[in-house]
C-alpha positions in Angstrom: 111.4 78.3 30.6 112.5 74.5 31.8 115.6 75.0 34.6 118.8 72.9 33.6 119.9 70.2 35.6 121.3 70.8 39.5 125.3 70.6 40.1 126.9 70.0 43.6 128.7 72.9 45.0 132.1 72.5 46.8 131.2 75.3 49.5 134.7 74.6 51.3 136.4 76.1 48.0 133.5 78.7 46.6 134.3 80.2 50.8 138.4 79.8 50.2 137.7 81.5 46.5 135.2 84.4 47.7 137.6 85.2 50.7 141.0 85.4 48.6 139.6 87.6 45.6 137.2 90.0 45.1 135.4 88.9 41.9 134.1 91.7 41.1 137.2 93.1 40.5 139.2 90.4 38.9 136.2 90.0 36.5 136.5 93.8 35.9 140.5 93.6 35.5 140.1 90.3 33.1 141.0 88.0 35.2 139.7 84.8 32.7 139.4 82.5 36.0 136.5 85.0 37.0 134.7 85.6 33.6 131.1 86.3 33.5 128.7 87.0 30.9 127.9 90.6 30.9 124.3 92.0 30.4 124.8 96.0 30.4 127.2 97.9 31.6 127.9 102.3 31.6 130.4 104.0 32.9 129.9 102.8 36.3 128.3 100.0 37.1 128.0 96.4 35.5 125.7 93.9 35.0 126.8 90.0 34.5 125.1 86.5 34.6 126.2 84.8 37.8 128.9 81.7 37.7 126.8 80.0 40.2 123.1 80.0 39.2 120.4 78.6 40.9 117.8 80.1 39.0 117.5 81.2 35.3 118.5 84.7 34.5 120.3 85.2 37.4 122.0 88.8 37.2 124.6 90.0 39.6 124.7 94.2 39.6 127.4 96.1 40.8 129.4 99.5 41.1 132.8 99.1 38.7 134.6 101.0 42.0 135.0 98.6 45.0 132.5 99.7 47.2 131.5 97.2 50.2 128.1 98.7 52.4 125.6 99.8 50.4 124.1 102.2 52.9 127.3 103.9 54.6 129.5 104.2 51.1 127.3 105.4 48.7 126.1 109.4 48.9 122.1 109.3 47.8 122.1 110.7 44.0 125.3 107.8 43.7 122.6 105.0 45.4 119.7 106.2 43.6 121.8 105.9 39.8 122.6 102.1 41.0 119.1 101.2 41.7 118.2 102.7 38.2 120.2 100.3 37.0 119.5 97.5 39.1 115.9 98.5 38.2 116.6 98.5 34.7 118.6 95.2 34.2 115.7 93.6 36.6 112.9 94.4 33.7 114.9 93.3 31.3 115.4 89.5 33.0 111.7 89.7 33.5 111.5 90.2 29.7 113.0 87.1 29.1 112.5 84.9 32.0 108.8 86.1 32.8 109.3 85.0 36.6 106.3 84.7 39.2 108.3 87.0 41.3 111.8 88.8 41.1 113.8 89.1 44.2 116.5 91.9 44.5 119.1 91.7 47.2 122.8 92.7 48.3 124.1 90.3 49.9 127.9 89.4 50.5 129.9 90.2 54.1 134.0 91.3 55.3 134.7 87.8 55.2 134.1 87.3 51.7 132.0 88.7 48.6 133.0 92.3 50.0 132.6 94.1 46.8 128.8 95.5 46.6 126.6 93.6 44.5 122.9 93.0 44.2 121.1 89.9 42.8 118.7 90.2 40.4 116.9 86.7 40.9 113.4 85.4 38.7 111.7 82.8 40.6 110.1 81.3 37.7 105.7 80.5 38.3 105.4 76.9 39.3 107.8 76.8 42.4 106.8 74.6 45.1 106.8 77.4 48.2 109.4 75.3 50.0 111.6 75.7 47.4 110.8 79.2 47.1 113.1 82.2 48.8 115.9 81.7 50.3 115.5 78.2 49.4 115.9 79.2 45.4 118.8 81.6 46.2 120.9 78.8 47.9 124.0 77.7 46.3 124.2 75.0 48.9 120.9 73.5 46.7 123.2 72.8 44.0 123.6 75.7 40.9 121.9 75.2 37.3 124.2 73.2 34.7 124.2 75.7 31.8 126.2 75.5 28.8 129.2 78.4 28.1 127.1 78.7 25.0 123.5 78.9 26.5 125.0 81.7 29.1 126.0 83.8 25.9 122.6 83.0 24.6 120.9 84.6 27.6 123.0 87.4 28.5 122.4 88.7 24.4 118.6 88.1 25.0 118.8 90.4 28.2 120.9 92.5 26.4 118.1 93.0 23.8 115.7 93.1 26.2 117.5 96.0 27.7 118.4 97.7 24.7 114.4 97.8 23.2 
């Protein structure tokens, strides 16, 4: 799968943005300034392409409540049904982006991003290994230019993907 051209990132503004608004929530309330592409969703979780890619395929998982730690706010059989998910939405973007490697993480902090989330990120095979890692994961590096239309494209293929 070739990568779409690099954009710049205005990081002063993506900060101001994540620090105002939870996205996760305003995407969940219909908020059309926060609109994602969703993958899967059940009754409580959801699974979305990320506005700011930086790799192909990159999914964004999270509870529909607003939880923030992953660890302290989450009972065990609660954690456990997320990762199923995450796990399940992960082998589906493998499916279609056939990565080298698939990092999963939750990342986001009180200062902004507090909703819980995890990334669901392919690294696709020919990566140099400086550009690998963090590196890929970087919004900083510039995010893929993708079409609106090539975003619903992807999100239906993972969707298929998940659904076979």
């Amino acid at each position: 799968m070739i990568a779409p051209d690099r954009l710049p990132v205005d990081m002063a503004a993506y900060a101001l943005r994540t620090a105002e608004t939870c996205f996760v929530c305003a995407f969940l309330a219909g908020d059309p300034e926060y609109r994602h592409e969703i993958v899967c969703e059940d009754d409580a979780h959801v699974a979305f392409l990320s506005r700011y890619p930086t790799l192909v395929g990159y999914v964004i998982v999270s509870p529909k409540t607003h939880i923030e730690h992953v660890v302290r706010d989450l009972a065990e059989p609660d954690f456990l049904r997320l990762m199923t998910f995450v796990r399940r939405a992960a082998l589906a973007v493998e499916t279609v982006t056939e990565p080298e490697r698939t990092y999963l993480l939750s990342l986001g902090s009180q200062s902004g991003n507090t909703h819980l989330h995890w990334h669901i990120a392919p690294l696709p095979s020919g990566v140099p290994y400086g550009q690998q890692q963090f590196h890929a994961l970087m919004i900083e590096n510039g995010v893929l230019d993708v079409s609106p239309a090539a975003m619903t494209d992807l999100a239906r293929r993972i969707r298929q993907a998940i659904d076979s």
